[in-house]
C-alpha positions, 0 to 999 in steps of 0.5 A: 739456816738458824743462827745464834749469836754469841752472847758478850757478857761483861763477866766473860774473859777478855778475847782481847790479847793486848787487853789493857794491863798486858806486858807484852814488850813496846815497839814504838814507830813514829807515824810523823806526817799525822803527829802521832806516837803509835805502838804495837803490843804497848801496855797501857796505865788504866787496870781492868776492874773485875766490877763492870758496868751492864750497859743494855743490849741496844748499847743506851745507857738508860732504861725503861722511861727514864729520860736522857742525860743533857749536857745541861745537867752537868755542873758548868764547870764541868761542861768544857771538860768533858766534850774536850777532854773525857770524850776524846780520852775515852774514844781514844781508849776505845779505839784500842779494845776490840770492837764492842768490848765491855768497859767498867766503871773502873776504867772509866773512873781512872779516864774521869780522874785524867779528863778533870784533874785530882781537884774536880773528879774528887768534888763530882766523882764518876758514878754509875747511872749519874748524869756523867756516866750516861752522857759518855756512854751516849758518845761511846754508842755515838762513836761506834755508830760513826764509823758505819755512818761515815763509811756509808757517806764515803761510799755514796762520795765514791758513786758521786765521783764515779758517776761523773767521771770517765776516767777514775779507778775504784776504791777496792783497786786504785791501779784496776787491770784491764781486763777480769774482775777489775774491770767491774771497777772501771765501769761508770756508775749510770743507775742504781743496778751499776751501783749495786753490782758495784757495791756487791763487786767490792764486797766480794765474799767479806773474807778471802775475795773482797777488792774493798780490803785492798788498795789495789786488787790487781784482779785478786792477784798480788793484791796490794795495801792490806786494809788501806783501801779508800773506803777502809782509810777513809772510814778510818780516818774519822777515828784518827780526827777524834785522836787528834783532838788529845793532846800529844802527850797523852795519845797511847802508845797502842794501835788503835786495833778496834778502831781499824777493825771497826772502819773494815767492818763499817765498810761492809755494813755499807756495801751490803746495804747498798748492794740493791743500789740505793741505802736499804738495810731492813728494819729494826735491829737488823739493819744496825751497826752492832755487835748483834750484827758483826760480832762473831756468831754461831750458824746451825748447819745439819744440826751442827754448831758451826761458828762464824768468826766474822769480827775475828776474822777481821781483828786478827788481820788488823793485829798482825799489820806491820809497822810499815802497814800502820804507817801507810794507813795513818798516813793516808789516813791523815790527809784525808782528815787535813781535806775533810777539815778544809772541805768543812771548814768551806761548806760551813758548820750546818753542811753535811760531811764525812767524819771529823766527830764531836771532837775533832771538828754477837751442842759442839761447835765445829771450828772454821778451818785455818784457811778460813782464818787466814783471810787476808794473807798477801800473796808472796 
């Protein structure tokens, strides 16, 4: 089988139905136990330019033999500014586009001109290629590749405790039956093949029958917790723990729909590459978190274009959530981010952890069917 990757370029329209500048009507629902406001369908203030920035495909901000940006290359003042205001603000904004989505200098500069303030953005404006614009796009890649570093952390966290325990459920199934396929998820993981086939279990297909997107799979009956679980939360969470660190009057009002669709997707890059039960994704760019990887993709079937929507299949979930969906998940979400942070705070700064962040602590296409599409739908 060939496949094609579908090409994003920063000229093409928007996929993105709450793309910034939408008037969609505001619903707000206060997530309280995370002291945040999140919406659906909100309208945020930055505009989209028609101007965008051609960021290479391996997602660096530089080319050729040009040498990297530090930090040091900024102005002193400017330092502080940037690691605890621009960096937060953007990761925030990113958080609500669909996943690998073109930002331009223009969004950019209007996120700068909020960081800075009038005074400092006025006297060091944000300019394509300077010292600024490549520094926050080496932490726009740093924030995208996060999310499968910190889902492949929690998984091996999960093994570590499956491995020690007798009596646990697993994460694609807090409440496991006793008998059918939740039975997988109650076997103690004694070698790599107990790992692997763990792994493969909660991958399942990656669209209709995946326990990993469940809370509880009830053995693939009335599943319960779309996308809520542990694995999807705790991946999730990184991001919350980066939203954190804006101060609350300038969160959005918008669910961070990307990010969420990039905590599934990071979850499915761990399981996948763990399923030969130990880390082992090929080499080179086939064994990286990108869009190249998971972002939608044409296969060629009997000389038939079929398309593969593997990241919409995920982000149409992920936008139709309830209220009372998001709700659950920032919760839990929330307190995992509180017990990384005491977890950290014990180990100390030089420990390795999961999450917390700089911040915080890809002829005639023949469509899928809409059964296909409807990947996710709970049982009534």
């Amino acid at each position: 089988m060939l496949t094609k990757v579908v090409a994003h370029t920063s000229s093409a329209p928007s996929a993105h139905p709450r793309a910034v500048g939408s008037k969609a009507p505001l619903t707000r629902l206060s997530a309280d136990s995370a002291g945040i406001a999140v919406a659906g369908n909100a309208k945020s203030n930055l505009t989209k330019s028609s101007r965008t920035t051609a960021i290479p495909k391996d997602g660096t901000a530089t080319s050729g033999k040009a040498p990297k940006s530090k930090l040091s290359d900024l102005a002193p003042v400017l330092r502080e500014p940037f690691n605890k205001r621009f960096v937060p603000l953007v990761r925030q904004y990113l958080g609500t586009l669909r996943p690998w989505q073109s930002v331009s200098i223009h969004e950019l500069q209007q996120l700068h001109r909020k960081a800075f303030g009038d005074e400092l953005s006025r006297q060091s404006p944000l300019e394509e290629r300077d010292h600024c614009f490549r520094l926050i796009h080496y932490r726009m890649d740093d924030w995208h590749s996060k999310f499968a570093s910190t889902a492949t952390l929690s998984f091996e966290e999960v093994i570590k405790d499956l491995s020690a325990s007798e009596d646990h459920g697993g994460p694609g199934g807090s409440d496991p039956d006793t008998s059918g396929p939740d039975q997988q998820s109650q076997a103690i993981l004694k070698s790599t093949d107990d790992i692997g086939t763990y792994a493969t279990w909660l991958l399942g297909d990656a669209k209709r029958a995946a326990p990993f997107y469940w809370r509880s799979w009830n053995g693939g009956v009335r599943q319960e917790g779309r996308l809520q679980s542990d694995l999807i939360v705790g991946t999730f969470a990184y991001h919350l723990g980066e939203v954190l660190a804006v101060p609350a009057k300038e969160r959005v009002l918008e669910y961070p729909v990307g990010a969420l669709t990039l905590a599934t997707l990071g979850v499915q890059h761990a399981l996948t590459h763990y399923s030969t039960g130990t880390w082992s994704p090929p080499e080179g760019r086939a064994g990286f978190f990108s869009e190249d990887n998971y972002g939608d993709t044409y296969n060629f079937e009997d000389g038939v274009e079929v398309k593969d929507r593997r990241l919409t299949r995920v982000f149409k979930v992920v936008e139709n959530l309830s209220d009372e969906e998001w709700t659950a998940i920032y919760t839990a979400a929330y307190a995992i981010v509180k017990r990384r942070k005491v977890m950290k705070g014990r180990r100390g700064k030089n420990s390795r952890g999961v999450g917390g962040g700089d911040a915080a602590a890809s002829g005639v296409a023949k469509a899928a069917s809409d059964d296909d599409e409807l990947m996710l739908a709970a049982d009534g």
